[in-house]
C-alpha positions as CSV (number, residue, x, y, z in Angstrom):
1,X,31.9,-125.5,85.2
2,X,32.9,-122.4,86.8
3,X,34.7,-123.9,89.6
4,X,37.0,-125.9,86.8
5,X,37.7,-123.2,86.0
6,X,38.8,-121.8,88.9
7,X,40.8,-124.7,89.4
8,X,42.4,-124.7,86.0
9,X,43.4,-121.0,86.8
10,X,44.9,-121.4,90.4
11,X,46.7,-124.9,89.6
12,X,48.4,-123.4,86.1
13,X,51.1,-120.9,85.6
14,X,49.1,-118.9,83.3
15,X,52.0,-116.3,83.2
16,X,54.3,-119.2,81.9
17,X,52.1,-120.1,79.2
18,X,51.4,-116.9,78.0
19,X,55.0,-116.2,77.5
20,X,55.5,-119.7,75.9
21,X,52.3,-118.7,73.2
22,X,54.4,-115.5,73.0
23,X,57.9,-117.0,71.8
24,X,56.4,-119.8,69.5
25,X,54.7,-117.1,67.7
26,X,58.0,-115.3,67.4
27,X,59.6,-118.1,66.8
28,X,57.6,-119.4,63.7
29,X,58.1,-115.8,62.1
30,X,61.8,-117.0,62.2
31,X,61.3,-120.4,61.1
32,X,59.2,-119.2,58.1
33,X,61.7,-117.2,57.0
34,X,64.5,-119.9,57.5
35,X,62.5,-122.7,55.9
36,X,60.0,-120.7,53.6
37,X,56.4,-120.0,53.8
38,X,53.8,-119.6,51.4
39,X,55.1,-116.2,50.5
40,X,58.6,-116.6,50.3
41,X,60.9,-119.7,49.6
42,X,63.4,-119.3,52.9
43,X,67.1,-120.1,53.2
44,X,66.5,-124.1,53.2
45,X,63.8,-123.8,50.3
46,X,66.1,-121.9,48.1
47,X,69.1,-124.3,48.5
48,X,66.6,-127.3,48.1
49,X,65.1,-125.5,44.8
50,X,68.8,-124.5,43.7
51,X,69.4,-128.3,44.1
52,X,66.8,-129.6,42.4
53,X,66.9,-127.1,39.6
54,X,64.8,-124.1,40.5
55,X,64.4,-121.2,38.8
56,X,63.8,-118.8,41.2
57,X,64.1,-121.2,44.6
58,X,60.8,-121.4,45.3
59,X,59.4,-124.8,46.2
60,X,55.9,-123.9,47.5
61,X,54.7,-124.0,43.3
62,X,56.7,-127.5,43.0
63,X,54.9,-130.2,41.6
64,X,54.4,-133.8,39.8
65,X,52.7,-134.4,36.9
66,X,50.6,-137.3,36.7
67,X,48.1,-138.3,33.7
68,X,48.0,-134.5,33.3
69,X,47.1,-134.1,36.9
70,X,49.4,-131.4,38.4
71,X,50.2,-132.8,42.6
72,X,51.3,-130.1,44.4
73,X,53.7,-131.5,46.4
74,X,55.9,-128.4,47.3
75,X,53.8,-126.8,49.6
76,X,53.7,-130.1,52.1
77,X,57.5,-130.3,51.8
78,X,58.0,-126.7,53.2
79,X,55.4,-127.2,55.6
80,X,56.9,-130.0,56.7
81,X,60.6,-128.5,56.4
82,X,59.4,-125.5,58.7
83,X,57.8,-128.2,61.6
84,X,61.0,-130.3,61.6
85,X,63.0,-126.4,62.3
86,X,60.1,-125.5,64.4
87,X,60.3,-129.0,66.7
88,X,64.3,-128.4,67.0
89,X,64.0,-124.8,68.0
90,X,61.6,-126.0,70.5
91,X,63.7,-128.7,71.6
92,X,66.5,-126.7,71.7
93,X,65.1,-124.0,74.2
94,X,63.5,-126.4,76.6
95,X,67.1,-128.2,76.6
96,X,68.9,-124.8,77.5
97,X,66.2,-124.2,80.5
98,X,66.3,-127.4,81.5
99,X,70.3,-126.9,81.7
100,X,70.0,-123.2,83.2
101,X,67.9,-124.0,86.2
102,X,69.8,-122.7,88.9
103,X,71.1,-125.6,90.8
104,X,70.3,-127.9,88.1
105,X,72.7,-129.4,85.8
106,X,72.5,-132.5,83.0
107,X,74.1,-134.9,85.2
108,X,71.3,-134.7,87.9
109,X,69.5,-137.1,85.5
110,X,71.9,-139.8,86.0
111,X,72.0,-142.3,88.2
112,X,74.4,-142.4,91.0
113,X,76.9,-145.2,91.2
114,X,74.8,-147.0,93.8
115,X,71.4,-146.5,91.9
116,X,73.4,-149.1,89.2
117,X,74.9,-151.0,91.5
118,X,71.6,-151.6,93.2
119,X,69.7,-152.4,90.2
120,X,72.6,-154.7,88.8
121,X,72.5,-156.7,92.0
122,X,68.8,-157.0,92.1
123,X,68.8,-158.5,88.2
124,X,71.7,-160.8,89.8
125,X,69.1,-161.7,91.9
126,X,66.4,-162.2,89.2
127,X,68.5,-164.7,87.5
128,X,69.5,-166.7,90.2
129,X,66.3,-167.0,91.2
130,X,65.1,-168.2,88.2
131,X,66.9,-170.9,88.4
């Protein structure tokens, strides 16, 4: 066990993943307070609460009642308001490193004109073959 260890330490970039544990912490602090929290009802919970008629803007104390059962259904829609904000922050910073490598740019992903060309001819090929 100790020497998976040691090969879990040497073969990852520990530094790397520390600083990624480092700027999604950061970065949740700013999605709760874009999106709401439990303590607070964030820029996009206000406007939804506004919307929908909210007193005070806070959707986290949101419900349906049902039979005289109160659902508390405004907690799961900030929750899952702050992990669609969360996934497109995230999203959105591995896009811009992706971009900012030096030497790297979007259209290195591409094909080249020959890589098509190539792979129409051998479908060409496919087909006649098939017949």
């Amino acid at each position: 066990m100790l020497s998976s260890l040691r090969t879990f330490i040497s073969k990852t970039n520990l530094t790397g993943l520390a600083i990624a544990v480092a700027i999604g912490a950061a970065l949740k602090t700013v999605v709760d307070e874009f999106a709401g929290d439990g303590d607070g009802h964030g820029i996009v919970g206000g406007f939804i609460a506004a919307m929908i008629g909210g007193v005070e803007g806070d959707l986290n104390d949101a419900g349906v009642s049902i039979n005289g059962s109160q659902i508390p259904v405004g907690a799961f829609v900030v929750s899952l308001i702050n992990f669609a904000v969360m996934i497109l922050a995230v999203f959105a910073v591995a896009v811009m490193l992706r971009v900012h490598k030096p030497g790297r740019s979007p259209e290195d992903d591409a094909p080249t004109s020959e890589q098509l060309l190539a792979e129409i001819l051998a479908e060409l090929r496919r087909v006649d073959d098939d017949r």
